[in-house]
PyMOL Python script that loads the backbone (N, CA, C, O; Angstrom):
from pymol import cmd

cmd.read_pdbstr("""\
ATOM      1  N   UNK A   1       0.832  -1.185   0.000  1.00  0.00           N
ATOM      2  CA  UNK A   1       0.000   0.000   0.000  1.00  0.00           C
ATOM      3  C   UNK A   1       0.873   1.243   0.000  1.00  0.00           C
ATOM      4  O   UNK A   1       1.939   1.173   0.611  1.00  0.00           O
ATOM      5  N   UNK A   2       0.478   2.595  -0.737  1.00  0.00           N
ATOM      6  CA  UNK A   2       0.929   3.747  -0.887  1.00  0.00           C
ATOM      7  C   UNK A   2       0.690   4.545   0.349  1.00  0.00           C
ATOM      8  O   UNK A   2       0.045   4.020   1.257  1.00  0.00           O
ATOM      9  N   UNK A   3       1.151   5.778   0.480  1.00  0.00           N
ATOM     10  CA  UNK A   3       0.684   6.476   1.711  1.00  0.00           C
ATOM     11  C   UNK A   3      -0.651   7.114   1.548  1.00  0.00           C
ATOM     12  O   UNK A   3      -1.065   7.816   2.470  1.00  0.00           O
ATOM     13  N   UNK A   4      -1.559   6.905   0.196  1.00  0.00           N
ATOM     14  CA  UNK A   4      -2.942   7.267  -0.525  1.00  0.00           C
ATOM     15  C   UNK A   4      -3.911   5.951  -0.180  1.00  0.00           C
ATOM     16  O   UNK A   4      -5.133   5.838  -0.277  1.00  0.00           O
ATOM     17  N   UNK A   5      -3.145   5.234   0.151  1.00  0.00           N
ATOM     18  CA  UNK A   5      -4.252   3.818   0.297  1.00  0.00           C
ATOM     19  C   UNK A   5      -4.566   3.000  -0.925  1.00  0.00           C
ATOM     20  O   UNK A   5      -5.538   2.247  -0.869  1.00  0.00           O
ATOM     21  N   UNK A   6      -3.704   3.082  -2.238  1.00  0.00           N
ATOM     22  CA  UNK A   6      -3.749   2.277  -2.635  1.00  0.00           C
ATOM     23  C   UNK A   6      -2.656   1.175  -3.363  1.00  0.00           C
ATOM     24  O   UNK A   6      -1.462   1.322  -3.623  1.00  0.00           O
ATOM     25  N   UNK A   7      -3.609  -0.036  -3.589  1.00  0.00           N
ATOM     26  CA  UNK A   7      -2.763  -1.252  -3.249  1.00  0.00           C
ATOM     27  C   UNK A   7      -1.192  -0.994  -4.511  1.00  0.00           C
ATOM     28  O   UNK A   7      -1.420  -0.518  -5.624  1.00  0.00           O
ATOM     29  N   UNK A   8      -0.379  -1.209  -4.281  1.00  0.00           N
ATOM     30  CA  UNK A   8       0.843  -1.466  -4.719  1.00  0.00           C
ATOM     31  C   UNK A   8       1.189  -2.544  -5.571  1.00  0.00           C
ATOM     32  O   UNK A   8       1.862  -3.249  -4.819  1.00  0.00           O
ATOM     33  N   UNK A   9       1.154  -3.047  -6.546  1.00  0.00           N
ATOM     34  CA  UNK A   9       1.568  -4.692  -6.795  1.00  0.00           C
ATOM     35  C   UNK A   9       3.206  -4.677  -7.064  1.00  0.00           C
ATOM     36  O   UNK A   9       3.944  -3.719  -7.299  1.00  0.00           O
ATOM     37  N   UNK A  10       3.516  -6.163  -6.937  1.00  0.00           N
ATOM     38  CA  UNK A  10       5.045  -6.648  -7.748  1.00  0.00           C
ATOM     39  C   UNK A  10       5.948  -5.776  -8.392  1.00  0.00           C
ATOM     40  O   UNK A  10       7.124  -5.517  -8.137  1.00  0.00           O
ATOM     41  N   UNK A  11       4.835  -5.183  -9.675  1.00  0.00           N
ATOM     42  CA  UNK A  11       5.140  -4.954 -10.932  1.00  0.00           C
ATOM     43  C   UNK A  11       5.376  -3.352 -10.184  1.00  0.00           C
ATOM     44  O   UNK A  11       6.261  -2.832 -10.863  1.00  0.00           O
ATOM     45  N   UNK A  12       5.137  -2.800  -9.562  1.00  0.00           N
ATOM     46  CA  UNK A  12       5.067  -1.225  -8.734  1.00  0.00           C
ATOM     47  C   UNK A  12       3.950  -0.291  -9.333  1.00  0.00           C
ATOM     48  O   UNK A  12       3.921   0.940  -9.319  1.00  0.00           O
ATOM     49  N   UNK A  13       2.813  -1.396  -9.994  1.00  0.00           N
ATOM     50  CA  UNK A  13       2.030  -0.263 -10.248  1.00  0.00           C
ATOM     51  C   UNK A  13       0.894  -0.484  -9.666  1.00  0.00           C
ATOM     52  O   UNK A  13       0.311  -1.555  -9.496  1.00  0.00           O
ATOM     53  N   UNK A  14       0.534   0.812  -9.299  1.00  0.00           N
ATOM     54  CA  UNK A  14      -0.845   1.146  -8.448  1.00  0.00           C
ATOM     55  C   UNK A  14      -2.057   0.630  -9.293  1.00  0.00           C
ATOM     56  O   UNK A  14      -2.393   0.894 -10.448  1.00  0.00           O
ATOM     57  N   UNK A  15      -2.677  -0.300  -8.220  1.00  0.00           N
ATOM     58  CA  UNK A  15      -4.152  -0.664  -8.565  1.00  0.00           C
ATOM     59  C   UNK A  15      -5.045  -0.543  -8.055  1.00  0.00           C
ATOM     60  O   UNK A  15      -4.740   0.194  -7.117  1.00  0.00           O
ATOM     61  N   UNK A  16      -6.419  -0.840  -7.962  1.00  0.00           N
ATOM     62  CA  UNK A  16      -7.355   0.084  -7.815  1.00  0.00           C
ATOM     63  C   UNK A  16      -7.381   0.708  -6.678  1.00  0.00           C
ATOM     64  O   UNK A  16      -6.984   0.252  -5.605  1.00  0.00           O
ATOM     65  N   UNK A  17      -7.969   2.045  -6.922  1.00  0.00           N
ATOM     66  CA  UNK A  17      -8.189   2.902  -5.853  1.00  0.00           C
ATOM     67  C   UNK A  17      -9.606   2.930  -4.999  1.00  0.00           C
ATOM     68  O   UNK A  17     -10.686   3.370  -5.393  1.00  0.00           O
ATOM     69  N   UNK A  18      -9.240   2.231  -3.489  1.00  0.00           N
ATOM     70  CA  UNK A  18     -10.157   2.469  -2.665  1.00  0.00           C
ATOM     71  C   UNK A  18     -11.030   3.827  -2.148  1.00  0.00           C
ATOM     72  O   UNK A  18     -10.242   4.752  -1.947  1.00  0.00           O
ATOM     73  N   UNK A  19     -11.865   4.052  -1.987  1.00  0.00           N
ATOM     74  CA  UNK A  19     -11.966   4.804  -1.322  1.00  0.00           C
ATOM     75  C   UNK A  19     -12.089   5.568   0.258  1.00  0.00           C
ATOM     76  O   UNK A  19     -12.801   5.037   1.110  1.00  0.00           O
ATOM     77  N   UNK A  20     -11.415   6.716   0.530  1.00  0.00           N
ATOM     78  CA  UNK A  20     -11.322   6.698   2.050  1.00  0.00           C
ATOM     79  C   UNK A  20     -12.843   6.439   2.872  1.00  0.00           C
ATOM     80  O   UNK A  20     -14.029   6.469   2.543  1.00  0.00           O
ATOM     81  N   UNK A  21     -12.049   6.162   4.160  1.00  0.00           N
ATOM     82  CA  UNK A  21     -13.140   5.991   4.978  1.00  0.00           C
ATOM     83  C   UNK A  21     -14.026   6.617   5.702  1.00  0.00           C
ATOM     84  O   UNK A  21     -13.255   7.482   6.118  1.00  0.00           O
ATOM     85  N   UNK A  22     -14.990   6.869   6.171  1.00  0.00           N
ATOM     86  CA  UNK A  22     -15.822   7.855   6.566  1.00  0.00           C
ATOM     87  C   UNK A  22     -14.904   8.278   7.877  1.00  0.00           C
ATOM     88  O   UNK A  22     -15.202   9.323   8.455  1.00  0.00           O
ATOM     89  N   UNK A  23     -13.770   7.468   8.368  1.00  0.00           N
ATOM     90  CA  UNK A  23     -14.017   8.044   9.554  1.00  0.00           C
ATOM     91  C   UNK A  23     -12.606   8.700   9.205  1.00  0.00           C
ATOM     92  O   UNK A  23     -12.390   9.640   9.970  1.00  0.00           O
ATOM     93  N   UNK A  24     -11.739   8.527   8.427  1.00  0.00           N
ATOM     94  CA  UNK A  24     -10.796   9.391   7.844  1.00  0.00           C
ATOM     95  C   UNK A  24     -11.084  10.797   7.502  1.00  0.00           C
ATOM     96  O   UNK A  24     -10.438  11.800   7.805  1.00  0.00           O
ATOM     97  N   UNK A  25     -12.418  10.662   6.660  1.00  0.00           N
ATOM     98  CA  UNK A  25     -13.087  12.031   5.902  1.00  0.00           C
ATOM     99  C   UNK A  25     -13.352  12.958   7.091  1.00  0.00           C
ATOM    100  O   UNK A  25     -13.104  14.162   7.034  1.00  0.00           O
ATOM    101  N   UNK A  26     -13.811  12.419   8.057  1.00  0.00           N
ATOM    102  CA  UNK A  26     -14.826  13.043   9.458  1.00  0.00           C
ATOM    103  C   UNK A  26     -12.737  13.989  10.016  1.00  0.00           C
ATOM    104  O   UNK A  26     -12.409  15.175   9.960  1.00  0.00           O
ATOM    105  N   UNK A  27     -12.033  12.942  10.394  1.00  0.00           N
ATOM    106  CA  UNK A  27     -11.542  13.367  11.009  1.00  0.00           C
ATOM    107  C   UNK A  27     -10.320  14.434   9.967  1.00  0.00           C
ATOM    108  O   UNK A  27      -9.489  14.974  10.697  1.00  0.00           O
ATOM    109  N   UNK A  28     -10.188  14.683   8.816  1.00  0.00           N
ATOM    110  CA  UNK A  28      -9.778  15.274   8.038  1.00  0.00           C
ATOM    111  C   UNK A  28     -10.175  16.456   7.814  1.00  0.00           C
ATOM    112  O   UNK A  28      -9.421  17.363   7.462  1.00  0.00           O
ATOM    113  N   UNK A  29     -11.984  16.627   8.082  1.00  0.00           N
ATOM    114  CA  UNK A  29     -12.618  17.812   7.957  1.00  0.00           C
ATOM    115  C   UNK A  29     -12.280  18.068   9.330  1.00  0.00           C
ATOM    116  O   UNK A  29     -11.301  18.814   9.365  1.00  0.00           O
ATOM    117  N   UNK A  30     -12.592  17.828  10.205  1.00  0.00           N
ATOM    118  CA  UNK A  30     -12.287  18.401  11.690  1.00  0.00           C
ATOM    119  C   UNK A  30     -11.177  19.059  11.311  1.00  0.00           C
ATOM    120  O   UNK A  30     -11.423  20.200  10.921  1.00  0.00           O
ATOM    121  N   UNK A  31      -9.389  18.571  11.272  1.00  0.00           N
ATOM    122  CA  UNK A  31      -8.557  19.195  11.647  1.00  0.00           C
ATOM    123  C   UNK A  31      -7.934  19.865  10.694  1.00  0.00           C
ATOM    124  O   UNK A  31      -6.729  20.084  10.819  1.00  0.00           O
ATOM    125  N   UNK A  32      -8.705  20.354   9.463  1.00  0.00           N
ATOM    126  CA  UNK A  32      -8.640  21.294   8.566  1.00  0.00           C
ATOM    127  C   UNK A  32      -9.716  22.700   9.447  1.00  0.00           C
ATOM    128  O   UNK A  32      -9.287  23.792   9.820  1.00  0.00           O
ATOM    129  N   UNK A  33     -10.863  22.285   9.548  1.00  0.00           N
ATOM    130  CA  UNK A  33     -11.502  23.107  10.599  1.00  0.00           C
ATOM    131  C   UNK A  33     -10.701  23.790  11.707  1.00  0.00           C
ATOM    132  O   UNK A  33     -10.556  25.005  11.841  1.00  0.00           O
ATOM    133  N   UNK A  34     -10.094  22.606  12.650  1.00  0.00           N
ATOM    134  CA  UNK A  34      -9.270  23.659  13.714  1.00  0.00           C
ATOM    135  C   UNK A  34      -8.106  24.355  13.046  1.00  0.00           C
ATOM    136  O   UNK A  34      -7.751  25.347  13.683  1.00  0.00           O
ATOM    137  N   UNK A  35      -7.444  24.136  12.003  1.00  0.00           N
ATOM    138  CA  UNK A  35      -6.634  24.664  11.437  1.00  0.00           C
ATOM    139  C   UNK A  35      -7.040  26.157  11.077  1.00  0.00           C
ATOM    140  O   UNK A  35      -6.423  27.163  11.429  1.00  0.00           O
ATOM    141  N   UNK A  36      -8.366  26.101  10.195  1.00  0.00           N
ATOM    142  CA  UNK A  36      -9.240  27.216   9.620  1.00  0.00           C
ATOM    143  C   UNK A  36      -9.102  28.505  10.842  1.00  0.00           C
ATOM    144  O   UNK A  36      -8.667  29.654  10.909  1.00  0.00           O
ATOM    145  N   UNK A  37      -9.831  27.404  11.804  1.00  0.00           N
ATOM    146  CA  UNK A  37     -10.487  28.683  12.978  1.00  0.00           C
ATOM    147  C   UNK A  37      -9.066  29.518  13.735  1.00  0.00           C
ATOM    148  O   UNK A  37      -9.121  30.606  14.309  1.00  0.00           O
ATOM    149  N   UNK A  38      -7.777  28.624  13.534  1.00  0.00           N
ATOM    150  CA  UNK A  38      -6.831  29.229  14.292  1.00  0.00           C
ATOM    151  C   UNK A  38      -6.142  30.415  13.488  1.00  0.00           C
ATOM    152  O   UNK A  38      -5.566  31.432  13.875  1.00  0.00           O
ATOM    153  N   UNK A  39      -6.408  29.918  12.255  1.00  0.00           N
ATOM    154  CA  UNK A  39      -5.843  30.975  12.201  1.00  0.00           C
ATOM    155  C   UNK A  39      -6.657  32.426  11.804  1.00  0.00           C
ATOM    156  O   UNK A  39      -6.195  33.525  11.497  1.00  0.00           O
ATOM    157  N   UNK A  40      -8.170  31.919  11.954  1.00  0.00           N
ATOM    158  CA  UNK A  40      -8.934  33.326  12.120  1.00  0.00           C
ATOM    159  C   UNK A  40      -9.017  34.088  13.180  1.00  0.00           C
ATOM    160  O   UNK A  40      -9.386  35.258  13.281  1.00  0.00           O
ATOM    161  N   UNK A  41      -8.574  33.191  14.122  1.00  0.00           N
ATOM    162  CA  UNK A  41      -8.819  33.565  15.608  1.00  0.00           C
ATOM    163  C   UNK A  41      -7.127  34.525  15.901  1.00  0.00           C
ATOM    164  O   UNK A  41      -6.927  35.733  16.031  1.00  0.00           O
ATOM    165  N   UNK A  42      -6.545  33.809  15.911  1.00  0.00           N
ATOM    166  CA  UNK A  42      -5.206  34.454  15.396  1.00  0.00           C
ATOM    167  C   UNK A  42      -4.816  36.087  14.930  1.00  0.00           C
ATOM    168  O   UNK A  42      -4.228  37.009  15.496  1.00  0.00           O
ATOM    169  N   UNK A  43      -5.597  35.883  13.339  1.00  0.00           N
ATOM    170  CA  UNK A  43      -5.545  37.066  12.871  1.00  0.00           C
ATOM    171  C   UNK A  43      -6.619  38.149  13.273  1.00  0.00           C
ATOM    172  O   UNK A  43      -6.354  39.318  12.992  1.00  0.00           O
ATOM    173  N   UNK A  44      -7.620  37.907  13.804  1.00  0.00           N
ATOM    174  CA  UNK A  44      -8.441  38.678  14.436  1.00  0.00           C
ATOM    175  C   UNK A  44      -7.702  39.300  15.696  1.00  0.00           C
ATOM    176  O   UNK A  44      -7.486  40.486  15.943  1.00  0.00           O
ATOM    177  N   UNK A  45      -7.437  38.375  16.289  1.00  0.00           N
ATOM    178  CA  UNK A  45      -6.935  39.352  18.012  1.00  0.00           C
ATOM    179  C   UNK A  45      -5.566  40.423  17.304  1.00  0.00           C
ATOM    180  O   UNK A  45      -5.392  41.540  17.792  1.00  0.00           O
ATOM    181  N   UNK A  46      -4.689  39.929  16.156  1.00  0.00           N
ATOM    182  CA  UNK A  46      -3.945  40.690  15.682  1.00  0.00           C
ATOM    183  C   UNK A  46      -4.257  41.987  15.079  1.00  0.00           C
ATOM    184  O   UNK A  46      -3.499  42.935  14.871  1.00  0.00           O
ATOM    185  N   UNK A  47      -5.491  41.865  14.836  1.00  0.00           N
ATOM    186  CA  UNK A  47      -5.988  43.155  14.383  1.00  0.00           C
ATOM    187  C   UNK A  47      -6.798  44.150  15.411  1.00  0.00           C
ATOM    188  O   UNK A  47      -6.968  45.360  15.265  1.00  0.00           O
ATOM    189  N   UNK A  48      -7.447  42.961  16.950  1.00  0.00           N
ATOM    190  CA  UNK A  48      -7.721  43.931  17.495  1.00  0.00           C
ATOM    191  C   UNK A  48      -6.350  44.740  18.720  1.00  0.00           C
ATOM    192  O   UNK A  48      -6.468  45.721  19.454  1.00  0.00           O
ATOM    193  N   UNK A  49      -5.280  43.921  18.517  1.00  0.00           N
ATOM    194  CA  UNK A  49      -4.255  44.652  19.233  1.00  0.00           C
ATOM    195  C   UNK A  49      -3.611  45.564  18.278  1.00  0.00           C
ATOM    196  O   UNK A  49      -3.010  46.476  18.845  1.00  0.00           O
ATOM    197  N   UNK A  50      -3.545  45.593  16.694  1.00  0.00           N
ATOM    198  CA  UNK A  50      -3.224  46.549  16.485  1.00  0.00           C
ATOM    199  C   UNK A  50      -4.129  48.187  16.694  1.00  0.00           C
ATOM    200  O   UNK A  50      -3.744  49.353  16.784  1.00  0.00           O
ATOM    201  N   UNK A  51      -5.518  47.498  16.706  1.00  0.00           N
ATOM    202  CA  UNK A  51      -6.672  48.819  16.859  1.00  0.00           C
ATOM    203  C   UNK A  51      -6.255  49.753  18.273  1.00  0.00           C
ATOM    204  O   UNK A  51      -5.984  50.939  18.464  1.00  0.00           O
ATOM    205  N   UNK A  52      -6.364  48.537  19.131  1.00  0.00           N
ATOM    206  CA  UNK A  52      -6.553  48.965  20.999  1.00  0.00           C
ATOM    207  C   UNK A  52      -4.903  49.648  20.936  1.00  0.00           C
ATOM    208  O   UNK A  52      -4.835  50.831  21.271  1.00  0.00           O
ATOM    209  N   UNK A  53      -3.488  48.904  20.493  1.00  0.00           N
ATOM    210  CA  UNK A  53      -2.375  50.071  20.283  1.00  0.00           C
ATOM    211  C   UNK A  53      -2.817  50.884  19.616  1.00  0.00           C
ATOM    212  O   UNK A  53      -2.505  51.817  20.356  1.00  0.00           O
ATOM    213  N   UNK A  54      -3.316  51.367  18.785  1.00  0.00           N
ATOM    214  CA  UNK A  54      -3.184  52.792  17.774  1.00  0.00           C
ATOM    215  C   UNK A  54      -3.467  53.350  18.870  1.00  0.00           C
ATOM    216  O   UNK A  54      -2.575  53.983  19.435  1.00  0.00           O
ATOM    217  N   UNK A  55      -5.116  53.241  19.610  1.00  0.00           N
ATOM    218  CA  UNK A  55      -6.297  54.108  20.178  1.00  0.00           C
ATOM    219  C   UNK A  55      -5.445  54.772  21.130  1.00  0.00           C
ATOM    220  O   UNK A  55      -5.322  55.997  21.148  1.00  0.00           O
ATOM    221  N   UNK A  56      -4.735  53.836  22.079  1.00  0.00           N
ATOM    222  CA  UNK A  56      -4.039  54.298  23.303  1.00  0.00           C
ATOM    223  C   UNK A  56      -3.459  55.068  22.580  1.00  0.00           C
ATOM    224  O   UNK A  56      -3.931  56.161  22.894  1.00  0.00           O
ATOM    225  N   UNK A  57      -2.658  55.239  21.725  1.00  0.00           N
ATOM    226  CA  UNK A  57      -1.935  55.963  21.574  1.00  0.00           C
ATOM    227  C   UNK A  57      -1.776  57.326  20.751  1.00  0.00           C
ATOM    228  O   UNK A  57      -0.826  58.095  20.894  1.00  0.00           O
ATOM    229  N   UNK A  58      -2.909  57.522  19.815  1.00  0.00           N
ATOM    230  CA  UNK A  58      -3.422  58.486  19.219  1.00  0.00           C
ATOM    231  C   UNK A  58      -4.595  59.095  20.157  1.00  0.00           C
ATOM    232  O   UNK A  58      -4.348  60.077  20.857  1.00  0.00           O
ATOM    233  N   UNK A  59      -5.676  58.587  20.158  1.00  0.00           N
ATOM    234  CA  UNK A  59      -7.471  58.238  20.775  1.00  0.00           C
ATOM    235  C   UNK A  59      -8.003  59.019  19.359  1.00  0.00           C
ATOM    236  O   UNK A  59      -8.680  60.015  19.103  1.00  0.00           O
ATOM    237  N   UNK A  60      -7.433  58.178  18.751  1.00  0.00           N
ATOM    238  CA  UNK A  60      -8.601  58.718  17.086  1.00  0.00           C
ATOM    239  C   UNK A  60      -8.908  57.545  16.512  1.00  0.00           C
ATOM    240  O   UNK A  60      -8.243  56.927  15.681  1.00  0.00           O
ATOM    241  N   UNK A  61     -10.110  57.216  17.064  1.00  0.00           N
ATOM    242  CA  UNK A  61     -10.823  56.108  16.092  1.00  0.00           C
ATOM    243  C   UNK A  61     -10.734  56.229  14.938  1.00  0.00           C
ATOM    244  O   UNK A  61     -10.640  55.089  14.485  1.00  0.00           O
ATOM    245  N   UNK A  62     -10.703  56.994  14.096  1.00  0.00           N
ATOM    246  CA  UNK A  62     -10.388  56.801  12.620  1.00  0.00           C
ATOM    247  C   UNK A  62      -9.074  56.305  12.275  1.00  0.00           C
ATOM    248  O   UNK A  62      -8.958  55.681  11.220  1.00  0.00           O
ATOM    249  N   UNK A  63      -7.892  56.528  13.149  1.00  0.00           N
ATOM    250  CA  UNK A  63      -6.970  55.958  12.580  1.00  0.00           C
ATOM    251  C   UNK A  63      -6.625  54.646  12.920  1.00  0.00           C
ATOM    252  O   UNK A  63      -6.022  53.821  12.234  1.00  0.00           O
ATOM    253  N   UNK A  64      -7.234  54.505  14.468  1.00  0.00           N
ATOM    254  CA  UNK A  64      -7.161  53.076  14.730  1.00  0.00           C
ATOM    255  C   UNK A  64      -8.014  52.396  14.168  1.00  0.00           C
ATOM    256  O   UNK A  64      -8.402  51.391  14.764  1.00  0.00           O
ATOM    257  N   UNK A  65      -8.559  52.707  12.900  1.00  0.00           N
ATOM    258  CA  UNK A  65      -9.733  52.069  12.481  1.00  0.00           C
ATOM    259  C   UNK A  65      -8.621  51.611  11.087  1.00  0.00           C
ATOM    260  O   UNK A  65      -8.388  50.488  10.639  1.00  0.00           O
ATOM    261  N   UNK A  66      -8.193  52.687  10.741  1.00  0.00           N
ATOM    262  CA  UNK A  66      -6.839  52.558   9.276  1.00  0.00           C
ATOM    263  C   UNK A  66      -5.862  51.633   9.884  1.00  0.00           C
ATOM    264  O   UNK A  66      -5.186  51.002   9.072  1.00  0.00           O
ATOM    265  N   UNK A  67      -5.640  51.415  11.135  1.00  0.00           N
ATOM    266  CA  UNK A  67      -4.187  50.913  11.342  1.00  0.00           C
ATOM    267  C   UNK A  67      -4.791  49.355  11.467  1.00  0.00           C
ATOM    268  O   UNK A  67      -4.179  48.327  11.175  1.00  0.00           O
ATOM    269  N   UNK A  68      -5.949  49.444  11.901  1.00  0.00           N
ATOM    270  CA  UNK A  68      -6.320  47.869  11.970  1.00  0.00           C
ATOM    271  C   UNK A  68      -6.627  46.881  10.786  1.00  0.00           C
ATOM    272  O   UNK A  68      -6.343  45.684  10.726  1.00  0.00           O
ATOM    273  N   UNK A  69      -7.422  47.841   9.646  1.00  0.00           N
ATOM    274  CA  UNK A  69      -7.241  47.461   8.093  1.00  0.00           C
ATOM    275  C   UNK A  69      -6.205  47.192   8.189  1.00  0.00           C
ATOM    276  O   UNK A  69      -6.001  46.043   8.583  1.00  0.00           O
ATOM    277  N   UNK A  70      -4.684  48.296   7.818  1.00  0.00           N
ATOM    278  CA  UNK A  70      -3.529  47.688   7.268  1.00  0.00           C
ATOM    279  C   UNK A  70      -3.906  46.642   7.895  1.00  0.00           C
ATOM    280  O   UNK A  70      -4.601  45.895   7.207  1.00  0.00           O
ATOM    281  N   UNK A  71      -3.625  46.156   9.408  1.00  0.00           N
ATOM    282  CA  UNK A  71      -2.950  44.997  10.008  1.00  0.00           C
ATOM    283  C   UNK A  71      -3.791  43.546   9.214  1.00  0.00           C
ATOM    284  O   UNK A  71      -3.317  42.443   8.942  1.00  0.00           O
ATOM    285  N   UNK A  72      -4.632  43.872   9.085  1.00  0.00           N
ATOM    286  CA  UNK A  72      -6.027  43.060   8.616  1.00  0.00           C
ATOM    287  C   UNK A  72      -5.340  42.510   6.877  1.00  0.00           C
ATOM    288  O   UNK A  72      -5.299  41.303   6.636  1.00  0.00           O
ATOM    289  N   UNK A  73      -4.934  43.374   5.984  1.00  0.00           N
ATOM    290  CA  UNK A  73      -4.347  43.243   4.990  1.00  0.00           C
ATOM    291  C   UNK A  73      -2.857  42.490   4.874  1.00  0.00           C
ATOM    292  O   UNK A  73      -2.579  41.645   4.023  1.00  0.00           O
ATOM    293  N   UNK A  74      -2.098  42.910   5.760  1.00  0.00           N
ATOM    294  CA  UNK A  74      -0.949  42.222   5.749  1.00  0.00           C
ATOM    295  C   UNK A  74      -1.303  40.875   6.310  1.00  0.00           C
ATOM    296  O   UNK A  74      -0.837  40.045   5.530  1.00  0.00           O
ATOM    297  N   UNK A  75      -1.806  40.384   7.129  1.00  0.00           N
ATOM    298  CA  UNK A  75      -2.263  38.713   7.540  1.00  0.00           C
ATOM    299  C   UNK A  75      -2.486  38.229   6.004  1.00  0.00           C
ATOM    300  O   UNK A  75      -1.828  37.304   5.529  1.00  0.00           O
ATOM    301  N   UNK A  76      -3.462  38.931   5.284  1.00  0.00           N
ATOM    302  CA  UNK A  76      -4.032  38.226   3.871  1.00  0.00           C
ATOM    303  C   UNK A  76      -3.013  38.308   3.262  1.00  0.00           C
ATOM    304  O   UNK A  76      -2.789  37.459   2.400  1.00  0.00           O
ATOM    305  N   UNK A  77      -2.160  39.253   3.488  1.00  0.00           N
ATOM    306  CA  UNK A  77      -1.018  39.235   2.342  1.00  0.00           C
ATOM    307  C   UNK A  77       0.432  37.943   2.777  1.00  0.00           C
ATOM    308  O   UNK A  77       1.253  37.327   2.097  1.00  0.00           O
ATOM    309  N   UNK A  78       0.093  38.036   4.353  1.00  0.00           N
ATOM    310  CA  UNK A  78       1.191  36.783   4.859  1.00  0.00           C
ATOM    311  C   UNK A  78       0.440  35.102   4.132  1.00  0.00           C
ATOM    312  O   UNK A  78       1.244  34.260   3.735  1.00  0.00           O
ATOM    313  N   UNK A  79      -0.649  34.893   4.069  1.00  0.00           N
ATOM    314  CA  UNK A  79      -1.554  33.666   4.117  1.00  0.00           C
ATOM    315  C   UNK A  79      -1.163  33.551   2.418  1.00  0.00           C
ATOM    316  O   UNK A  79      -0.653  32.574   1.870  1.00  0.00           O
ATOM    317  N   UNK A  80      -1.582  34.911   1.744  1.00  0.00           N
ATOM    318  CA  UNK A  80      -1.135  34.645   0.168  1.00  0.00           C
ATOM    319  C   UNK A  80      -0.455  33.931   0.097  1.00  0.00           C
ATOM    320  O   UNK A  80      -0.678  32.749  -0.165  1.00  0.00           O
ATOM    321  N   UNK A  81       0.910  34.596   0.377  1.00  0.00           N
ATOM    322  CA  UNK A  81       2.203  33.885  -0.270  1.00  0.00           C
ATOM    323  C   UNK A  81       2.436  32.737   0.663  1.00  0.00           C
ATOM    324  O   UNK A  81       3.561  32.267   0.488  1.00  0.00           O
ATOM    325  N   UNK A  82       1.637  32.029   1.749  1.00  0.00           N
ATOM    326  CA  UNK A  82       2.811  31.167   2.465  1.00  0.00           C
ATOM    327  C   UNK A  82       2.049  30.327   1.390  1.00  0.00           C
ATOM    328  O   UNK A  82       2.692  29.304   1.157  1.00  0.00           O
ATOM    329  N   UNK A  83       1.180  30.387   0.833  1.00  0.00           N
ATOM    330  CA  UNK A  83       0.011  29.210   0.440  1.00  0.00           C
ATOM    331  C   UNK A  83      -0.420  29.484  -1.007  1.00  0.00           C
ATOM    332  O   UNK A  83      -1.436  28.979  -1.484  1.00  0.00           O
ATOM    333  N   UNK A  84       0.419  30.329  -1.706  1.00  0.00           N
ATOM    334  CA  UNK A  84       0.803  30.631  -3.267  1.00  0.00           C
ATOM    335  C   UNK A  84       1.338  29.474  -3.774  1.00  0.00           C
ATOM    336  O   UNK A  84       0.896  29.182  -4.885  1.00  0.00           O
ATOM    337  N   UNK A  85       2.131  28.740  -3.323  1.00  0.00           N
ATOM    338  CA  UNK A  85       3.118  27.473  -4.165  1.00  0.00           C
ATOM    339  C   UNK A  85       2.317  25.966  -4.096  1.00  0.00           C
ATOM    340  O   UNK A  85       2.627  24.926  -4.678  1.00  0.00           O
ATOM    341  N   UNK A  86       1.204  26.221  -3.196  1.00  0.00           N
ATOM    342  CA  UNK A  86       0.727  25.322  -2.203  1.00  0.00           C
ATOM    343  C   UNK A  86      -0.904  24.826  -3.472  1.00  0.00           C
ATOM    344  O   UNK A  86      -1.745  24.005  -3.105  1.00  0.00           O
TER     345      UNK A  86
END
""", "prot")
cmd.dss("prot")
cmd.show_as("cartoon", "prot")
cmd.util.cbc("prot")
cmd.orient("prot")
């Protein structure tokens, strides 16, 4: 067997392809899920610590409102490229 699950013969060529198992699928969607949420969860608190720094430090909601976009943009722009080749 391949690391895909299917069978291998003699000759080294792949024959038929099984299909995965429900409980593979179940647990595949799960830890693509926690994957998903971490890193929304992630980039969210990153954007609200860049907001709550601006505020303290200006107290102009409008700009801590601009500084949290950028921050909000550069995450999408980090996620692009790690997952451009991908």
């Amino acid at each position: 067997m391949d690391a895909y699950g299917d069978e291998v013969g003699d000759d080294g060529e792949v024959g038929e392809k099984k299909p995965l198992k429900l409980r593979t699928r179940i647990t595949t969607s799960i830890l693509s899920s926690i994957l998903t949420m971490s890193y929304v969860v992630s980039g969210g608190l990153r954007v609200l610590g860049k907001f709550i720094q601006t505020f303290t430090n200006t107290t102009s909601v409008e700009s801590s409102l601009e500084a949290a976009a950028d921050e909000m943009a550069d995450n999408e722009d980090k996620l692009a490229v790690r997952y451009k080749g991908k």
